[in-house]
KOLGU-62331 format. One line per field, with one value per residue (C-alpha): residue in three letters; x, y, z; residue number from 1. Coordinates in Angstrom, 2 decimals, padded with zeros to 5 digits. Layout:
REM residues N
code [ALA	...]
u [X	...]
v [Y	...]
w [Z	...]
pos [NUM	...]
This chain:
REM residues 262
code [UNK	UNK	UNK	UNK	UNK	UNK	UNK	UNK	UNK	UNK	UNK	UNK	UNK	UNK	UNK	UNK	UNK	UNK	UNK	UNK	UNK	UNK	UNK	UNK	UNK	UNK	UNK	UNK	UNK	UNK	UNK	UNK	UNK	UNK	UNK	UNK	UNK	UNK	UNK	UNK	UNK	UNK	UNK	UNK	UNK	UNK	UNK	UNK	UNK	UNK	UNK	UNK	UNK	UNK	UNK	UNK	UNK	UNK	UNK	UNK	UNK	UNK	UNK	UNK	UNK	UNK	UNK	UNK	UNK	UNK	UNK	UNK	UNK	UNK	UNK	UNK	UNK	UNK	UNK	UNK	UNK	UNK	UNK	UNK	UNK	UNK	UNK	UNK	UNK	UNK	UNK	UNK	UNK	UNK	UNK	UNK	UNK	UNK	UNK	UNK	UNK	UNK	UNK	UNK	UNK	UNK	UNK	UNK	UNK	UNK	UNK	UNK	UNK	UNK	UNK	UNK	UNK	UNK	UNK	UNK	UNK	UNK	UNK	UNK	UNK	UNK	UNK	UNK	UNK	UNK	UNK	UNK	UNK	UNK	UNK	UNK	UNK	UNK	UNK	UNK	UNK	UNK	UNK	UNK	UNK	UNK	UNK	UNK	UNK	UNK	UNK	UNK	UNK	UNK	UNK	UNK	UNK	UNK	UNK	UNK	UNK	UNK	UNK	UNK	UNK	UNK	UNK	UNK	UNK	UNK	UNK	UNK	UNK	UNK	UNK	UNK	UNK	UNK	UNK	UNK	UNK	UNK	UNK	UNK	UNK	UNK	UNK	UNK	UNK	UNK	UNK	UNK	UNK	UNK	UNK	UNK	UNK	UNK	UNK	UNK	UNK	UNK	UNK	UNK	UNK	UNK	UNK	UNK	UNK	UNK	UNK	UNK	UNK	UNK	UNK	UNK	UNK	UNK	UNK	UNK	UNK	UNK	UNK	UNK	UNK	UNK	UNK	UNK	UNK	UNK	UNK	UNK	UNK	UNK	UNK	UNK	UNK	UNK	UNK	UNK	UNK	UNK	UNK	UNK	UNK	UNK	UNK	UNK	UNK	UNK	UNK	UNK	UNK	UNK	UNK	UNK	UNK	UNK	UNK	UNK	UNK	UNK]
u [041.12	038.22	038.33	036.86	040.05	042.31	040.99	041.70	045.06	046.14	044.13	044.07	046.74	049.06	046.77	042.75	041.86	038.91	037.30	038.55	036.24	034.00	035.34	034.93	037.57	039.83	042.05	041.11	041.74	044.62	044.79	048.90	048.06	045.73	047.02	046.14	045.72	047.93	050.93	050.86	051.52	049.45	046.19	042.64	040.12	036.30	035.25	038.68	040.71	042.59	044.42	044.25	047.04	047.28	046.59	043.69	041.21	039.63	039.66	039.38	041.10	038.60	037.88	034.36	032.27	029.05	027.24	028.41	026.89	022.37	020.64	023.63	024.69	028.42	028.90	029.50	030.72	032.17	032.33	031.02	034.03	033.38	034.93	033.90	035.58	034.51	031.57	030.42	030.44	032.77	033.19	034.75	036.39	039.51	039.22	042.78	044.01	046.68	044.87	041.71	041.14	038.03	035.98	035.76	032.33	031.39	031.44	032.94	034.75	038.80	041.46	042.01	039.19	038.48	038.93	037.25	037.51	034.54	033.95	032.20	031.50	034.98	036.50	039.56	041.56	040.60	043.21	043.38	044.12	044.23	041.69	041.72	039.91	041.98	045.31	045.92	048.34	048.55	048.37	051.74	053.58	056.20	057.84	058.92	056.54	052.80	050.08	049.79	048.30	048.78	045.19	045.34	045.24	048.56	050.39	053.09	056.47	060.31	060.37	060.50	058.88	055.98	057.08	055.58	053.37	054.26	055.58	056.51	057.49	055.42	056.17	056.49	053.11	051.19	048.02	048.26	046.16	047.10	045.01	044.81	042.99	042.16	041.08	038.11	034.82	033.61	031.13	028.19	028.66	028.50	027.72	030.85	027.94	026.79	027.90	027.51	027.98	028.84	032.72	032.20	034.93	036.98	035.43	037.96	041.01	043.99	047.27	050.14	054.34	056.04	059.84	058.71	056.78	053.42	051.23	047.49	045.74	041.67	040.65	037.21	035.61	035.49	034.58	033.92	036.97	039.04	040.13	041.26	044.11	044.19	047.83	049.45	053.55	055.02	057.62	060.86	063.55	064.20	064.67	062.59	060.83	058.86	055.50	053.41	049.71	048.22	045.03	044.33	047.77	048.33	051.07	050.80	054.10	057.43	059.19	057.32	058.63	057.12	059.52	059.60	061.28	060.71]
v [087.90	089.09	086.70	089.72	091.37	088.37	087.91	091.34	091.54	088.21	088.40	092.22	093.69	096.99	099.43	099.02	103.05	104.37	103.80	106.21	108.19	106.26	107.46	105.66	102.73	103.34	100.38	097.03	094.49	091.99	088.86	087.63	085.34	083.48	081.53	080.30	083.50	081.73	079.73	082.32	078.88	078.76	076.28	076.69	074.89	075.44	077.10	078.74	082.15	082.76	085.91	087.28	089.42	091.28	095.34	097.51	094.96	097.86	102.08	101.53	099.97	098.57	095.60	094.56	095.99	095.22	096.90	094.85	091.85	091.58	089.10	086.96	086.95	087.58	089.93	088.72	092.17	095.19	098.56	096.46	094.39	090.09	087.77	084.22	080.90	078.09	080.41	080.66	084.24	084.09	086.27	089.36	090.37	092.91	094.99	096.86	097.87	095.39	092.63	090.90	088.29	086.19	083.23	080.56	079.09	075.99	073.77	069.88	070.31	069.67	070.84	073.58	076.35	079.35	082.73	086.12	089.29	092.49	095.88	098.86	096.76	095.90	092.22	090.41	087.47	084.37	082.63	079.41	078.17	074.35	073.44	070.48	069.33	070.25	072.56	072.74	076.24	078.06	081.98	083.52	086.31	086.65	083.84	081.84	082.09	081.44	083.88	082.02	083.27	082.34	081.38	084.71	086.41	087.54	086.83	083.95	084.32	085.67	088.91	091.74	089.50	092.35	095.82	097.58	094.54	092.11	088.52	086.01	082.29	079.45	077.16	073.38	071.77	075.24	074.84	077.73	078.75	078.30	079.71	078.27	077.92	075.34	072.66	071.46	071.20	071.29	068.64	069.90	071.13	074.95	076.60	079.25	082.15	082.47	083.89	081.74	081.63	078.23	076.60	073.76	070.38	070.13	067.09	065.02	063.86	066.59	065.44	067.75	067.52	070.51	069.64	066.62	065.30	064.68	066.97	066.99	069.28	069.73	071.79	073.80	075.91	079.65	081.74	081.43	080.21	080.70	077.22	077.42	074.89	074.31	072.15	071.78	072.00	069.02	069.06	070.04	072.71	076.35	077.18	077.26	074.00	073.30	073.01	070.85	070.36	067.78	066.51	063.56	063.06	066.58	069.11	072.54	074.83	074.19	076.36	077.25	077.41	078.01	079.92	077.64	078.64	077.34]
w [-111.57	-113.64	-116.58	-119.49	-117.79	-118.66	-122.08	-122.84	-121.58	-123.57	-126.37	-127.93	-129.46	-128.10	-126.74	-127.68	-127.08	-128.39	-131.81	-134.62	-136.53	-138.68	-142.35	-145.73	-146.55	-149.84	-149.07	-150.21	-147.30	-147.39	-145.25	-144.98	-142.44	-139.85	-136.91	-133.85	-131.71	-128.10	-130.13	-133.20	-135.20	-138.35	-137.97	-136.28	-134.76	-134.08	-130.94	-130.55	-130.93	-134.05	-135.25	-138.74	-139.71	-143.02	-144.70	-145.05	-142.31	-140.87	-139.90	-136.53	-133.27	-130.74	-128.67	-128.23	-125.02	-123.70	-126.26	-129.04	-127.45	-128.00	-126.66	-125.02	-128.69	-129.56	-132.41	-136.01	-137.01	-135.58	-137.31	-140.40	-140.39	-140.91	-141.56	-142.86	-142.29	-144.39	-145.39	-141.98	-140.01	-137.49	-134.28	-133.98	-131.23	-132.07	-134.85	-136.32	-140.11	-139.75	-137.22	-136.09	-133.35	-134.29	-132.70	-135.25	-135.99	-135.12	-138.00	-138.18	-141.27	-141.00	-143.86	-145.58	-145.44	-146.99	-144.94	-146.37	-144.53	-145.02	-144.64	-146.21	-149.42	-150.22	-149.37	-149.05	-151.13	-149.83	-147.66	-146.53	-143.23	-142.32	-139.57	-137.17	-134.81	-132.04	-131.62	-127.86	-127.05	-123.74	-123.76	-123.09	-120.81	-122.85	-125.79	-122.41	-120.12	-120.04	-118.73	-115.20	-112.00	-108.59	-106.44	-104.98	-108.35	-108.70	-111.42	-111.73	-113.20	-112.35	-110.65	-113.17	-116.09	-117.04	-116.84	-113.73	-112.90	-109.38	-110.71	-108.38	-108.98	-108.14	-105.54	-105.58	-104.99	-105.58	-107.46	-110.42	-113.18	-117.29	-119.45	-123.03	-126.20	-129.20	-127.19	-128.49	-127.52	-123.75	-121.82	-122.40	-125.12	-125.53	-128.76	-129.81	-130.44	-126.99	-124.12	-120.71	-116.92	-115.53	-116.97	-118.48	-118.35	-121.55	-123.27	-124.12	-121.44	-120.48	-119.30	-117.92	-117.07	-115.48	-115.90	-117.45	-113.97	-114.39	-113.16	-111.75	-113.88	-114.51	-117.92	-118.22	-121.18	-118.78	-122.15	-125.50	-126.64	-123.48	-121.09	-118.22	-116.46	-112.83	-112.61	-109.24	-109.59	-109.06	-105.87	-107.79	-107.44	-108.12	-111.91	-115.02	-115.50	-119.26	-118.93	-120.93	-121.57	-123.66	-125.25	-127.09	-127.55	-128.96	-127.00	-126.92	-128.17	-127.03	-124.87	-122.32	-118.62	-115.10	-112.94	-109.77	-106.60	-102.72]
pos [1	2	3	4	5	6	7	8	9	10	11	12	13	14	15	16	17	18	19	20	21	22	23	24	25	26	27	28	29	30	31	32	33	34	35	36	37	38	39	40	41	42	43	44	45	46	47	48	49	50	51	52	53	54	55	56	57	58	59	60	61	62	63	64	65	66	67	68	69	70	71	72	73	74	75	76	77	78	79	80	81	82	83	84	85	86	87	88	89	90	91	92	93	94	95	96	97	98	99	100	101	102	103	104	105	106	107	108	109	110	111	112	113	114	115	116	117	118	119	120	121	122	123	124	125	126	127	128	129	130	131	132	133	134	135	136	137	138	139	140	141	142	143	144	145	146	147	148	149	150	151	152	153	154	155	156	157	158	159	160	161	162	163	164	165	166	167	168	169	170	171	172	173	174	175	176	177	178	179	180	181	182	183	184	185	186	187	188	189	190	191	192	193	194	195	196	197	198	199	200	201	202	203	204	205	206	207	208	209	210	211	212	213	214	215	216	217	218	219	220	221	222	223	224	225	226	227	228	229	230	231	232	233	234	235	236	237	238	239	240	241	242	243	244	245	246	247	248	249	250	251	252	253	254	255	256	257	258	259	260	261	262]
C-alpha cells in the first residue's frame, strides 16, 4: 500500500479534516507529555516519531500535505506551530489543541532534553523527555496487534480486528510487513529534514522471534522516520503468537501478537 497512506493511518490522530479557521490563540500551550509516537512509552530518539500530548498546542487540526513540504524540505512549522527539542526545530507533522506528532532533529546528544512548543507568540513550559540513542517500537492495530500487511497489501490480523476494514491472519512461512519506528539511523545515512526515494538498510543489526522462533527479518529506513520489517512467520500453529523485534539488544513493547492460522 501507498506508504504516505500508511503513515497517515498509523501516525495521525482521530479524524485529520480540514484546517479550522485561522483565529488568534488566547490559550497558553501546555505540554503533559512526549512519548514515543508507536509504543506511547515515554523516551525519544533522533530521526524518529514522537507524540506530544498536552492543552492549548494549536487552533487547528491538520496533517501535513504536499504544500507544506519546499524544496524536498519537511516543514519545521505548521500554522505557526514549532516545537524545539534540545533547542533544535523539530518536524511537524500533526497539528491538534491537545496533540502533535513531530520528527525529532538529528542531534547526538542522549539524556534528558528540553522540549518547547510555539505558536502565535506565546510558548510552552519546558518539558523534558529522556532521549537515547535508540527505542525500537512497532506501530500498532490495536494494543495487541501490530499494523501488519500481507504482500498483496491487505492487511494482517483476526477477522473483524478494524471496523469495516478486511483482516485476515498470516500464514506460517508468509513473508509480512511490520512497520516500526525509533530505530536509529539508516546505512547511508539519511538526514531526518529531507524527504527521499530509495529505503535505505537500518544501520545497525535487527533480529526477530514470532512465538519466540526466530524469525528472518530485513529492516529499511522507507520515510523519514518510518522502518519498515519484512519477517517471514516461522512454521507454527493457529493462535496468537508474540512478536518480537530487536536491535542492538533493545526489544520493542511487549504484547504484541500476529494472528497466525494455516
Amino acid at each position: 500500500m501507498c506508504v504516505a497512506a500508511l503513515q497517515g493511518f498509523v501516525l495521525a490522530a482521530a479524524a485529520f479534516g480540514q484546517a479550522a479557521k485561522f483565529e488568534p490563540r488566547a490559550t497558553i500551550p501546555v505540554i503533559t507529555s512526549v512519548v514515543n509516537s508507536a509504543s506511547g512509552q515515554p523516551g525519544i530518539v533522533s530521526g524518529s516519531w514522537a507524540t506530544i500530548y498536552g492543552t492549548g498546542l494549536s487552533n487547528t487540526t491538520r496533517v501535513w500535505n504536499s504544500g507544506d513540504f519546499i524544496d524536498g524540505n519537511l516543514p519545521p512549522q505548521m500554522d505557526f506551530i514549532s516545537v524545539t527539542v534540545n533547542a533544535q526545530h523539530a518536524f511537524v507533522e500533526y497539528v491538534s489543541p491537545t496533540q502533535l506528532n513531530i520528527l525529532v532533529p538529528d542531534d547526538p546528544t542522549v539524556g534528558p532534553v528540553a522540549i518547547q512548543a510555539y505558536g502565535q507568540l506565546l510558548q510552552s513550559n519546558f518539558y523534558y523527555a529522556n532521549k537515547v540513542a535508540a527505542q525500537p517500537a512497532l506501530f500498532t492495530f490495536s494494543a495487541k496487534y501490530p499494523a501488519a500487511v500481507h504482500l498483496d497489501g491487505g492487511f494482517a490480523g483476526p477477522a473483524g480486528l478494524i471496523a469495516g476494514v478486511a483482516t485476515t491472519p498470516v500464514r506460517p512461512n508468509e513473508t509480512v510487513v511490520l512497520f516500526g519506528t525509533g530505530f536509529g539511523v539508516s546505512s547511508p545515512v539519511i538526514p531526518t529534514g529531507m524527504l527521499f526515494n530509495t529505503a535505505a538498510p537500518i544501520a545497525q543489526n535487527v533480529t526477530a522471534t514470532v512465538g519466540g522462533v526466530a524469525a528472518t527479518v530485513k529492516g529499511y529506513l522507507i520515510s523519514p522516520g518510518l522502518y519498515q520489517f519484512n519477517l517471514t512467520v516461522p512454521n507454527l500453529g493457529d493462535g496468537d503468537a508474540p512478536v518480537v523485534v530487536t536491535l542492538a539488544g533493545i526489544s520493542t513493547q511487549a504484547g504484541l501478537t500476529l494472528a497466525i492460522a494455516k
